[in-house]
C-alpha positions as CSV (number, residue, x, y, z in Angstrom):
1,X,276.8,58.9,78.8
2,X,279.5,56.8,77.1
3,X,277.1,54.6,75.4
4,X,275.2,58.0,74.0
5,X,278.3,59.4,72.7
6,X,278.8,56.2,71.1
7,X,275.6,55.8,69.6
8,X,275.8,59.6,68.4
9,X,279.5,58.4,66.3
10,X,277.2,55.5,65.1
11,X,274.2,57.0,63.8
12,X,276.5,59.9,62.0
13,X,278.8,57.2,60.0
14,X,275.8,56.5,58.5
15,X,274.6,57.6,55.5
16,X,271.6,59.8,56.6
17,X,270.4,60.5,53.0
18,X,269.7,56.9,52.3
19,X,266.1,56.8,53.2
20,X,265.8,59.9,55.9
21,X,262.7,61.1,56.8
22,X,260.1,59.6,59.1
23,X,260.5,56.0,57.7
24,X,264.1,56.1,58.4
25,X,264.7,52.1,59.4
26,X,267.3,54.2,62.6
27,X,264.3,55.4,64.0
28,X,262.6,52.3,65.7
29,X,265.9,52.1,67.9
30,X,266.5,55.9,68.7
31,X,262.8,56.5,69.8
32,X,263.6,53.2,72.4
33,X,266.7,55.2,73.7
34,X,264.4,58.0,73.9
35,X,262.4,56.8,75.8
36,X,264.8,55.3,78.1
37,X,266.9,57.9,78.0
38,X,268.7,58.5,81.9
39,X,269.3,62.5,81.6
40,X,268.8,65.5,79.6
41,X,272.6,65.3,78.1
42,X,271.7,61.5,76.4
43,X,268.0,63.1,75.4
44,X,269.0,66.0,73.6
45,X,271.8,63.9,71.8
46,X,269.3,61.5,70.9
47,X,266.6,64.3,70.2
48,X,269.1,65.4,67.7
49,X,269.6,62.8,65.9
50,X,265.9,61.7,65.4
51,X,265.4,65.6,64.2
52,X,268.7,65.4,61.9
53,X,266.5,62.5,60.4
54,X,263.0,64.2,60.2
55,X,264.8,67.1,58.1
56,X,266.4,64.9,55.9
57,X,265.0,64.3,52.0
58,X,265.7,62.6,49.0
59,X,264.5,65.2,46.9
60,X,266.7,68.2,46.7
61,X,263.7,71.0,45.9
62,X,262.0,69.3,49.1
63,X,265.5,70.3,51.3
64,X,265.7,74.0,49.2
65,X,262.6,74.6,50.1
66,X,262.7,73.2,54.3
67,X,265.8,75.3,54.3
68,X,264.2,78.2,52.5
69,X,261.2,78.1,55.0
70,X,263.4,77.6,58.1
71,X,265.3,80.8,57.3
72,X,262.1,83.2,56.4
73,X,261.0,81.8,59.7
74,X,264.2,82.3,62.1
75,X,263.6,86.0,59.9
76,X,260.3,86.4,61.4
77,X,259.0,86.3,58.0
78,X,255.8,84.0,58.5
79,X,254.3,84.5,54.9
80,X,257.0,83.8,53.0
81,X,257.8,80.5,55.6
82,X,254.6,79.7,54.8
83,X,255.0,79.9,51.1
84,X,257.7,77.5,51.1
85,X,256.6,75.0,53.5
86,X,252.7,75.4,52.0
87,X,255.1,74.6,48.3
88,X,256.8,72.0,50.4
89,X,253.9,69.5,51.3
90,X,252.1,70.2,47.8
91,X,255.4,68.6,46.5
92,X,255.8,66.1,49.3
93,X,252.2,65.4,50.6
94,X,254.1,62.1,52.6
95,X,256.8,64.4,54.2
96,X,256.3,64.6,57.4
97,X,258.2,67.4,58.3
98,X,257.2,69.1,55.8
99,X,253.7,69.7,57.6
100,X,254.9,70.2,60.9
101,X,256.9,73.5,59.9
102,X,253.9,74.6,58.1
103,X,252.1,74.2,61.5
104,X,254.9,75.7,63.6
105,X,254.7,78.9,61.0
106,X,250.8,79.0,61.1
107,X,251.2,78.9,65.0
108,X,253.4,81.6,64.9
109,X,250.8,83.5,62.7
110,X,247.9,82.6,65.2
111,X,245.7,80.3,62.7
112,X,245.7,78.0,65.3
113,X,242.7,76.1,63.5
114,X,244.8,75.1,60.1
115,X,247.7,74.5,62.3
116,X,246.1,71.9,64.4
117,X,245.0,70.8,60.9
118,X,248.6,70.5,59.8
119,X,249.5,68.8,63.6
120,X,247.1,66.0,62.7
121,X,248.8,65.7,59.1
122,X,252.3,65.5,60.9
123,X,251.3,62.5,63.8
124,X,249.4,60.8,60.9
125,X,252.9,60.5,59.0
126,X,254.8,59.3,62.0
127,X,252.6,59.2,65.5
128,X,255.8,59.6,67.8
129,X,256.2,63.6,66.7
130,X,257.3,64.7,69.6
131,X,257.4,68.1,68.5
132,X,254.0,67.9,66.8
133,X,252.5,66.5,70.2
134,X,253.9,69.2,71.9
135,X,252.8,72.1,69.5
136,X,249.5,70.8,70.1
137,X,249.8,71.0,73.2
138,X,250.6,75.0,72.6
139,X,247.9,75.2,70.4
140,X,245.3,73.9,73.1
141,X,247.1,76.5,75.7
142,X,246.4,79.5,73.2
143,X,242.5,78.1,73.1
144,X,242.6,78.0,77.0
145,X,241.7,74.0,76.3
146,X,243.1,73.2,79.3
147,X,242.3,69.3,79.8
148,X,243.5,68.7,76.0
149,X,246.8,70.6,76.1
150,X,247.5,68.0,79.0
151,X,246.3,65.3,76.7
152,X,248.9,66.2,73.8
153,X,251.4,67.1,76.1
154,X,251.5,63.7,78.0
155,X,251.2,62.2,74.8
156,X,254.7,64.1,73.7
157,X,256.2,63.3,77.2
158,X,255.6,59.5,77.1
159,X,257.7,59.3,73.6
160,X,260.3,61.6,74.9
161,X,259.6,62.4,78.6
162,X,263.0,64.9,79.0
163,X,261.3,67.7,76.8
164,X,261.7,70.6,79.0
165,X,259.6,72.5,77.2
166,X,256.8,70.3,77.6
167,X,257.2,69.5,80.9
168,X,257.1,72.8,82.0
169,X,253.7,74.1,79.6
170,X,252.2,70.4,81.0
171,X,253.4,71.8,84.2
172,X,251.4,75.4,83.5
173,X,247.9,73.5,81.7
174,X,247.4,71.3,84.5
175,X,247.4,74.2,87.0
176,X,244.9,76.2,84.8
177,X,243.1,73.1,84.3
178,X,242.9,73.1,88.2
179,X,241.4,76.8,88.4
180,X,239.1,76.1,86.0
181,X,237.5,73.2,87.8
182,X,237.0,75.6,91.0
């Protein structure tokens, strides 16, 4: 725990808006923590910090328009979310953050096909998104695919196996895997 709270007082002298986003150099070595990662207190730390990264951008409209999109969607207001983040990787096709909220918000509006579209955008821009992986994952669940939510879901789980979330959906896909197979 000592060595996380360390690392956390690290990572946040540094200057995040140097090159944050998924090509951040600081990446390589939290994803290793991740992975190694002993409980959920040094996760979520770490978990922080690699999504403090993701939502980072050297190009002001590109943060305007994440934070613009993050509100209308914490507002329940999927169109305009979508506006802003659909804006967001027209701007910044290479973003990959950018894409994953315009999945999450098409999700949310039940187009599950473009967001699985906009999932394969996201882990094509940086593979170990966790939170992509685990979308899928909820996007396979609302098509009652059983055996590939477990797919994405493991996939999620093996870059950052404390995701509660995803443990417990992996948890709920392999059971209805099960009953299907009977």
């Amino acid at each position: 725990f000592i060595l996380c709270l360390f690392l956390v007082f690290i990572y946040l002298l540094l200057d995040f808006s140097v090159s944050a986003d998924q090509k951040d150099l600081r990446l390589d070595g939290l994803f290793r923590n991740l992975g190694n990662a002993t409980g959920m207190e040094e996760a979520s730390a770490l978990e922080n910090l690699i999504w403090q990264i993701w939502m980072q951008h050297h190009n002001p409209a590109i943060q305007d328009s994440l934070a613009e999109g993050i509100s209308a969607m914490r507002r329940r207001n999927y169109s305009e979310a979508l506006k802003h983040f659909g804006l967001l990787t027209r701007i910044e096709p290479e973003f990959a953050e950018g894409w994953n909220k315009r999945a999450t918000v098409l999700y949310l509006m039940g187009r599950y096909g473009e967001s699985e579209a906009d999932v394969y955008k996201t882990l094509l821009l940086e593979p170990r998104h966790f939170g992509a992986l685990s979308g899928m994952g909820l996007i396979r669940i609302a098509r009652k695919d059983w055996g590939g939510a477990v797919d994405a879901l493991e996939s999620g789980l093996k870059i950052h196996p404390n995701m509660q979330g995803a443990l417990k959906n992996l948890k709920f896909a392999r059971k209805k895997q099960k009953e299907s197979m009977t």
